[in-house]
C-alpha positions in Angstrom: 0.0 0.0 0.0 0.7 3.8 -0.8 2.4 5.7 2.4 0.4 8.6 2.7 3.5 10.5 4.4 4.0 13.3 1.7 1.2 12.3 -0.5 -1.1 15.6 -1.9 -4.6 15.1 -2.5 -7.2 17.6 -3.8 -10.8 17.2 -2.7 -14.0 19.0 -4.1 -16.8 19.6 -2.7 -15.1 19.2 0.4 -17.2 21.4 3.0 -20.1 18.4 3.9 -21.5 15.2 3.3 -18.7 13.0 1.6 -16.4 15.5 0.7 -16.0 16.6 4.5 -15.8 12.9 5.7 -13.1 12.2 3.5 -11.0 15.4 3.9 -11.1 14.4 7.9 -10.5 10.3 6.9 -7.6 11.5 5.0 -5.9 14.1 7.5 -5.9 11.3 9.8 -4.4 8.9 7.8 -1.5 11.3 7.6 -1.9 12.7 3.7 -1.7 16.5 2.8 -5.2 17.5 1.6 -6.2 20.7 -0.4 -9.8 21.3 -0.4 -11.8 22.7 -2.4 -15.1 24.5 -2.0 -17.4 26.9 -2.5 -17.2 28.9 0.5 -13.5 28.3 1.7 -13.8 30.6 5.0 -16.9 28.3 5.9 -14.9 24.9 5.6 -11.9 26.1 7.3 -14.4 26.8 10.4 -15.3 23.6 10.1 -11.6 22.1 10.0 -10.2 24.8 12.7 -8.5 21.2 14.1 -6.7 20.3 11.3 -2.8 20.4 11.2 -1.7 23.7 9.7 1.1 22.2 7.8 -1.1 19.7 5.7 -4.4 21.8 4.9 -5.0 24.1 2.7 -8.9 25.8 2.2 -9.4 26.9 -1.5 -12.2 28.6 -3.4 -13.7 26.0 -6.3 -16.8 26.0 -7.9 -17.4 23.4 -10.6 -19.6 25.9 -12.6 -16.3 28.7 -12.6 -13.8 27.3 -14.4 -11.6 30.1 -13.1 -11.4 28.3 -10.2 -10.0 25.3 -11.2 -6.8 26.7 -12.0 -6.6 29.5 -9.1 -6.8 26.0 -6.8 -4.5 23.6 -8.6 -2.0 26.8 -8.8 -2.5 27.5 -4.8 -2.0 23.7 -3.8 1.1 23.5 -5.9 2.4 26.6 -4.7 1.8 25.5 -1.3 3.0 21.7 -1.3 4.9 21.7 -4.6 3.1 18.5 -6.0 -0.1 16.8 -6.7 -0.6 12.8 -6.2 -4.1 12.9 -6.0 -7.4 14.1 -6.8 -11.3 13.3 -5.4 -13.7 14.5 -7.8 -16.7 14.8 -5.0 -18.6 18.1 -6.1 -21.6 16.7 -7.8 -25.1 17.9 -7.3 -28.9 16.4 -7.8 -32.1 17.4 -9.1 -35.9 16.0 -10.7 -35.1 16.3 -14.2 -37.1 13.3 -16.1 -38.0 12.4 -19.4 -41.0 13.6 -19.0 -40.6 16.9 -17.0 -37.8 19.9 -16.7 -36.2 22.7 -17.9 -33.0 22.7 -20.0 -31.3 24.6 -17.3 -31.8 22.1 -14.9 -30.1 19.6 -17.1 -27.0 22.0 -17.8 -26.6 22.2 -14.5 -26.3 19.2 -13.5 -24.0 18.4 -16.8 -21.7 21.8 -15.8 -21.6 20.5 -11.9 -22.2 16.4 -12.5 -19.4 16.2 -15.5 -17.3 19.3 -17.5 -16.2 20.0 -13.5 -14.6 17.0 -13.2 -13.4 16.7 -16.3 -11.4 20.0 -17.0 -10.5 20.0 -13.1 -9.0 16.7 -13.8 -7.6 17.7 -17.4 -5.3 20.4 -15.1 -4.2 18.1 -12.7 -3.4 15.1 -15.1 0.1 16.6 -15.8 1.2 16.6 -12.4 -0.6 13.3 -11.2 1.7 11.5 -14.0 4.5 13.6 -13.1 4.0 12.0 -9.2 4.3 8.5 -11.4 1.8 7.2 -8.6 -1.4 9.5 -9.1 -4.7 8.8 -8.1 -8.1 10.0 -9.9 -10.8 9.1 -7.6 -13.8 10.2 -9.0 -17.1 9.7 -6.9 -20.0 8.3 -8.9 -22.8 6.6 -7.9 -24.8 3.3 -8.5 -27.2 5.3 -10.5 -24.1 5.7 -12.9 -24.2 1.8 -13.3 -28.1 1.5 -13.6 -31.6 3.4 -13.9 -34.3 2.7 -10.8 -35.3 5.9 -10.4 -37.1 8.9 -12.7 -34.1 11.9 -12.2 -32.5 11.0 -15.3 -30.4 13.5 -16.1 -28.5 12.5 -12.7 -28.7 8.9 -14.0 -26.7 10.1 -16.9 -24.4 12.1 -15.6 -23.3 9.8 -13.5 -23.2 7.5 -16.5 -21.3 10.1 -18.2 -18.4 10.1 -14.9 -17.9 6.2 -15.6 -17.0 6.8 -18.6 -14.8 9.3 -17.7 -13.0 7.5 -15.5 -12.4 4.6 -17.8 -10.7 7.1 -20.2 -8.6 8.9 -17.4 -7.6 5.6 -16.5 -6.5 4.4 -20.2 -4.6 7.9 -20.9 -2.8 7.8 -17.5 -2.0 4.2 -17.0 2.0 4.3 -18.4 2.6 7.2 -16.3 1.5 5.3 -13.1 -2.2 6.9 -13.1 -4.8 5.2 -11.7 -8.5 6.4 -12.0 -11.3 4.9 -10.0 -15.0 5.3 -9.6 -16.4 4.8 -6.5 -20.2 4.3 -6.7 -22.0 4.5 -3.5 -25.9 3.7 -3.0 -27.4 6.2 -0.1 -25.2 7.9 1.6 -26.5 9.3 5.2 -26.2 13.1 4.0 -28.1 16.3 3.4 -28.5 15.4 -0.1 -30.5 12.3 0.8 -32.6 13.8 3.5 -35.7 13.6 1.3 -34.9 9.6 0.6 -37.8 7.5 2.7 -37.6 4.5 0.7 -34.5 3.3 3.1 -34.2 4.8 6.7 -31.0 6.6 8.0 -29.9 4.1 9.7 -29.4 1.4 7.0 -27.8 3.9 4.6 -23.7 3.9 3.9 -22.2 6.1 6.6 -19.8 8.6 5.4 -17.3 8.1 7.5 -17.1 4.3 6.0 -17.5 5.4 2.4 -14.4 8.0 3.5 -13.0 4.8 4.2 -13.9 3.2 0.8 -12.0 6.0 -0.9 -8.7 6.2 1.2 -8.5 2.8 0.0 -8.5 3.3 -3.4 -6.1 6.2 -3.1 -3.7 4.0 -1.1 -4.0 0.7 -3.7 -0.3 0.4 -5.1 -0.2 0.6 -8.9 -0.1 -3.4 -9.5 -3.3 -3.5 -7.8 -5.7 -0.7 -9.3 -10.2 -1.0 -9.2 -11.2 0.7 -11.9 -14.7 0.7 -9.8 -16.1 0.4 -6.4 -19.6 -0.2 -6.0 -20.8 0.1 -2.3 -24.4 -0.8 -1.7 -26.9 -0.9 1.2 -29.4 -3.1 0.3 -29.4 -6.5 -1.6 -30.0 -5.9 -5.9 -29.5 -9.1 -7.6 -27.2 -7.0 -10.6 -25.1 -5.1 -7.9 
């Protein structure tokens, strides 16, 4: 397994739910973590604990692309590397076949895929430069099936498979490994409206933080190209 001693990681979307869980999972596993989020001031509130020498708070939006290279620039300028990235800004909405404005689709395509795509597209040289770099790109289970009517989150989660798969053939000489992790519920704010499966039996995040410092640590002879982490039994996952 990778040390994490030295070892850079960028998160987005890092200020709650997943994103916060694993920013703290992977301070205390001893990596350097830059994280990204809307409101930076907020997050570093919310990490006042966290060892000054291995955090950094930096502004990202998915939807300003200005911000992509502002916070690749200030985690470089601050660590001088980058071994990892966690593509975790993602966001949900009701667009179906049958209902919703184009808007709502474009924004979940700006947030859902061209985020993580030209944020990784910036960090790609200096993940192959690291000859160990990790692209961990959180998807979901609705990004390997259809159960429910939102379907433009159903395919842009299709869509960040697919990215993966192709970050993961363009890296792989240069020691890149891209992986998708696809979660079912996750106990968050963004499934606080979900009453088809209590709390309780939903994927905690501080286990799912787990899930992904794994695939971040994973040496390169030993790569997933996808996690899927469920909560209930379905006979094709």
């Amino acid at each position: 397994m990778l040390n994490p001693e030295g070892r850079v990681v960028m998160v987005s979307g890092a200020s709650r739910g997943i994103g916060l869980a694993i920013t703290r999972k992977l301070l205390d596993k001893g990596y350097s973590v830059s994280a990204g989020a809307r409101n930076p001031d907020a997050l570093a509130e919310l990490l006042a604990d966290a060892p000054g020498d291995r955090f950094l708070c930096a502004r990202y939006d998915a939807a300003d692309r200005t911000t992509h290279g502002a916070w690749l620039a200030a985690t470089l300028a601050r660590f001088g590397r980058l071994d990892g990235l966690v593509n975790n800004a993602g966001t949900s909405n009701t667009f179906s076949i049958e209902s919703g404005e184009e808007e709502d689709l474009d924004a979940l395509w700006t947030i859902n895929v061209k985020g993580p795509l030209f944020l990784t597209r910036a960090c790609l040289p200096h993940l192959k430069a690291a000859g160990s770099g990790r692209v961990i790109n959180v998807a979901s289970l609705s990004g390997k099936r259809v159960r429910n009517e939102n379907i433009a989150y159903n395919m842009t989660k299709h869509a960040l498979m697919a990215l993966t798969h192709g970050t993961r053939r363009i890296g792989w000489d240069h020691g890149v490994r891209a992986t998708a992790v696809c979660p079912s519920f996750v106990a968050t704010d963004l499934t606080d409206g979900v009453t088809k499966i209590s709390r309780e039996e939903m994927i905690h995040p501080d286990d799912f933080a787990e899930i992904t410092a794994l695939a971040l640590a994973l040496p390169n002879t030993a790569a997933m190209a996808e996690m899927l982490v469920n909560c209930r039994l379905e006979d094709t996952l």
